[in-house]
N, C-alpha and C positions, 0 to 999 in steps of 0.2 A: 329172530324172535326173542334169543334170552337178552340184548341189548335194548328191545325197546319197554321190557318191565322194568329197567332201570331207573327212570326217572318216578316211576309208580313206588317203587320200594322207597327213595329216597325221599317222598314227598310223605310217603307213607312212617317214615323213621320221624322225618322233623315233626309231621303231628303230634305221635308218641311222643315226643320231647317235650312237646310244649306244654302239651296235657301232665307231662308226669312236673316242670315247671312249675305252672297251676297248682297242683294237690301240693308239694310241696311246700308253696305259698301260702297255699289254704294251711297246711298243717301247722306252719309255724305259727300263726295269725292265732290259729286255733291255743297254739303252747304258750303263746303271749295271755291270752286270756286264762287260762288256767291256771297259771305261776302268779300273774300280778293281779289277776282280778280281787284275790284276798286281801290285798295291802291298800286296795283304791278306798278311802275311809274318810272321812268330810275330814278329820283333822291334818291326815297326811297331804290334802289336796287343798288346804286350807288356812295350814299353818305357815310359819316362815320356816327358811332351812337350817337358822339356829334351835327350831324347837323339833327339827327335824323332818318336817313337810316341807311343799315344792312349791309356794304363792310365789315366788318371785322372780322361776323359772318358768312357770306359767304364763303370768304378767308378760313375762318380758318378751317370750316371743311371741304374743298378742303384739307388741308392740312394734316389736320386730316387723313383722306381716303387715302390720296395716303400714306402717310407714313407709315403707317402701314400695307396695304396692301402690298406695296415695303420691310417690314421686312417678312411679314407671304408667302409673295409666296414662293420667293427659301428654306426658314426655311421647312416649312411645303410639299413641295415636295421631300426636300431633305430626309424629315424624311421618310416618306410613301417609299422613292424608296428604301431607306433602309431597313426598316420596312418588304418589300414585296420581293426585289430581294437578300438581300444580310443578315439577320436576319433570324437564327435557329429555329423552329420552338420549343416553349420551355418554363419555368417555367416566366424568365425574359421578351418574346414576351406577354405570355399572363398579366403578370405587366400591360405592356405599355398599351395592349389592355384596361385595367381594367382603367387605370389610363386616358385617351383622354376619354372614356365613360363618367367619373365621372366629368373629366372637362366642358365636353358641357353642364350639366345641372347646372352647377354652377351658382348661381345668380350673377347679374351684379356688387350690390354691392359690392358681396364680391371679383371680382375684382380691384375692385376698392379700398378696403382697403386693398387688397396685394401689388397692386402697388403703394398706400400710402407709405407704409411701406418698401418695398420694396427696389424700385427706387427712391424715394420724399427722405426717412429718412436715409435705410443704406446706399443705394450707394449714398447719397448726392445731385443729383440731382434738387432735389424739384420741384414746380408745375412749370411744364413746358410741353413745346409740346414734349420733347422725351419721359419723362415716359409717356403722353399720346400715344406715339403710342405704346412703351412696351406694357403699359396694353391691349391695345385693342388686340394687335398682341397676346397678351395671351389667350383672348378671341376666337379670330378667330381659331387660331391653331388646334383644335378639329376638326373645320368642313372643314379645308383645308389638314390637313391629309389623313382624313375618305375618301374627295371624293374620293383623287386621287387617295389612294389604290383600291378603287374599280374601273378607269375605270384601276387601271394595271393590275389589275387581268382578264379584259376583253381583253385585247392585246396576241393575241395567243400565245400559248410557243412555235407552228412552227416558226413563227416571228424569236422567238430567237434562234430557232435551227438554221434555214437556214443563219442569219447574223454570228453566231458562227462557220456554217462551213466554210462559208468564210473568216476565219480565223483575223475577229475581236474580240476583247479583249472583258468582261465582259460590262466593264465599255462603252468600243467604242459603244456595240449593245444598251445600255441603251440609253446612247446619242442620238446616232444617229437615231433609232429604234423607242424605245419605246418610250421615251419623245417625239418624232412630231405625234407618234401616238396617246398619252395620253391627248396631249396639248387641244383635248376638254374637256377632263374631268378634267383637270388642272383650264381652266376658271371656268366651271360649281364651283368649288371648291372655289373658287376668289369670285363669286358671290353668293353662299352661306354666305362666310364669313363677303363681306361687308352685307348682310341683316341681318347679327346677330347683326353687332354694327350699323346699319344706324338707328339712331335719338336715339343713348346711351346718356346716361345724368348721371346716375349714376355712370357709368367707370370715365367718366372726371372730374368728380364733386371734387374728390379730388387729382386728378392727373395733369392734365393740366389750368385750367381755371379759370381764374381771371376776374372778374366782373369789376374790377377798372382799369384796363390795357387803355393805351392810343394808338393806331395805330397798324400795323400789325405787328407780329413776325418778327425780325431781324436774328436769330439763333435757332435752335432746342432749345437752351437754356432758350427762353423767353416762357412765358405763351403764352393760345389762348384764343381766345373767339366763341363759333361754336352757330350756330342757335340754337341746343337744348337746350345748355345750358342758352342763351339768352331770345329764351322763358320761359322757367324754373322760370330763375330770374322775369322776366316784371311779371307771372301770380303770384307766390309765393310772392314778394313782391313788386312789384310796378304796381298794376294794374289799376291805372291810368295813367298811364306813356303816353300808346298808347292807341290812340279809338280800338275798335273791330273788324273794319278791318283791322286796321293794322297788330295786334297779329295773325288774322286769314291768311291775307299776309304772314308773318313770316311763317307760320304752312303751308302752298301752299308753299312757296320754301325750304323749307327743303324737303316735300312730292315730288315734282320737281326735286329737285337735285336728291334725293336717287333713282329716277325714269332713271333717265340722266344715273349714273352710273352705275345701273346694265343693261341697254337697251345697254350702249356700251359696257359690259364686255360678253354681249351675241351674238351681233353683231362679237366681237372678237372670242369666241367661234365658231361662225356659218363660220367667212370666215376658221380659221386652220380643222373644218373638212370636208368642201369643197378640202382644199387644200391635206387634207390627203387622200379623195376621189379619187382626183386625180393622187395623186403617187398610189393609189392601184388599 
C-alpha cells in the first residue's frame, strides 16, 4: 500500500514545482515592470544611444526578425511540402529526418560559429545583418519544418483525392488545397521559430553586431545593433553606463517586443483558420 502513493506523491511534488516555476516567473515579470517601467519615456525609447535612448536597438532587431523570418518561411515550407507530399519514403528521407533532429538541439553558439565561418569568412560577407539573418534562419529552420509537416500530415488525403479528381495537377492541389489549409499550422511554425531566436545573443554575437556602429543599417550589408546584444554589452562591460532602471527598461522592451510578435503571428494564425473554417 505505501509503494503505490508513490507515484501519487511524485506527481504530486512535480506539480508543486511547476506552480512554484510559474509564480516565480510571474514574480520576476512582475520586478521587470516595476524597476524599468520608470525609465520607459518616449525619449529613452526614441532617441539614439549616443543621446542615450535605444532607437537603433530597437530598429535593429525589428530587422533582425523580419528578416529571417522572411528567409525561413517559404525555405522551411517549401522543404516540409516536399519532405511530406513529393519525398520517397526511404534511406535519404530518414537522413533528413535525423539530420533537422540534431539541428534543433544544436546550441546557439555553435551557430553562431558556423555562420562566423561560413557567411562572415567563406562567402565574404562579414559581420553584417545578412549573415545575421542566415544564421538565425539556420536556427529556425528545424522548428519550421517540423511544424508544418505535422499540420500536412493532418490535412486529409480526401482533400486531395477529391481536388485530384477534379483534374488538378499535384502541384495545383498543393497550392490551392493544402497550403490555405496548412496555413495555421504554417504560423504556429513562424512562431515557434521566432521563440527559438527571440533575445539570441550568441547567434549574433559574431555574425551581425557591432558595438561601435553609428546609426541604423543602410543595406543588408551593414552591421546591427539589437537589444540583446546591447544589454549583453552595458551588463558584461559597462555597467555603469546605465542606472538600473534603465538596463532593466532595456530587458521590459525586448520582453515586449518578443511578446508583440508572437501575439501578432498568433493573431494571424487564428484569422487563416477562421478563414479556412469558413471555406469548409
Amino acid at each position: 500500500m505505501r509503494n503505490r502513493g508513490i507515484p501519487g506523491r511524485a506527481i504530486l511534488a512535480m506539480s508543486a514545482l511547476s506552480t512554484l516555476a510559474v509564480l516565480a516567473t510571474f514574480g520576476y515579470v512582475c520586478y521587470l515592470l516595476s524597476t524599468g517601467a520608470s525609465a520607459l519615456k518616449p525619449k529613452f525609447l526614441l532617441s539614439s544611444i549616443l543621446e542615450g535612448g535605444i532607437l537603433e536597438p530597437i530598429v535593429g532587431t525589428l530587422y533582425l526578425f523580419a528578416g529571417a523570418t522572411a528567409i525561413v518561411a517559404p525555405v522551411g515550407t517549401l522543404a516540409a511540402v516536399y519532405a511530406i507530399e513529393y519525398s520517397p519514403r526511404g534511406k535519404l528521407s530518414r537522413l533528413l529526418d535525423g539530420a533537422l533532429n540534431n539541428l534543433a538541439g544544436v546550441p546557439s553558439v555553435v551557430f553562431g560559429l558556423f555562420g562566423f565561418t561560413l557567411f562572415c569568412k567563406i562567402l565574404g560577407l562579414g559581420v553584417c545583418l545578412l549573415s545575421g539573418w542566415l544564421t538565425l534562419a539556420c536556427m529556425m529552420l528545424p522548428f519550421m519544418v517540423r511544424s508544418v509537416e505535422e499540420v500536412l500530415k493532418m490535412v486529409p488525403e480526401s482533400v486531395r483525392e477529391a481536388s485530384l479528381a477534379l483534374g488538378a495537377t499535384k502541384w495545383q492541389t498543393i497550392r490551392h488545397v493544402v497550403l490555405p489549409a496548412a496555413a495555421p499550422g504554417v504560423m504556429t511554425g513562424i512562431v515557434l521559430s521566432m521563440a527559438r531566436v527571440a533575445g539570441e545573443t550568441a547567434a549574433i554575437l559574431f555574425t551581425a553586431c557591432f558595438y561601435t556602429m553609428k546609426g541604423l543599417p543602410t543595406s543588408p550589408l551593414d552591421p546591427v545593433l539589437t537589444l540583446s546584444y546591447y544589454l549583453y554589452v552595458l551588463v558584461m562591460y559597462k555597467p555603469g553606463y546605465l542606472d538600473p532602471s534603465e538596463v532593466f527598461a532595456l530587458a521590459l522592451v525586448l520582453f515586449a517586443l518578443t511578446i508583440a510578435l508572437t501575439s501578432a503571428a498568433f493573431a494571424i494564425r487564428a484569422y487563416y483558420r477562421r478563414r479556412w473554417a469558413r471555406w469548409t
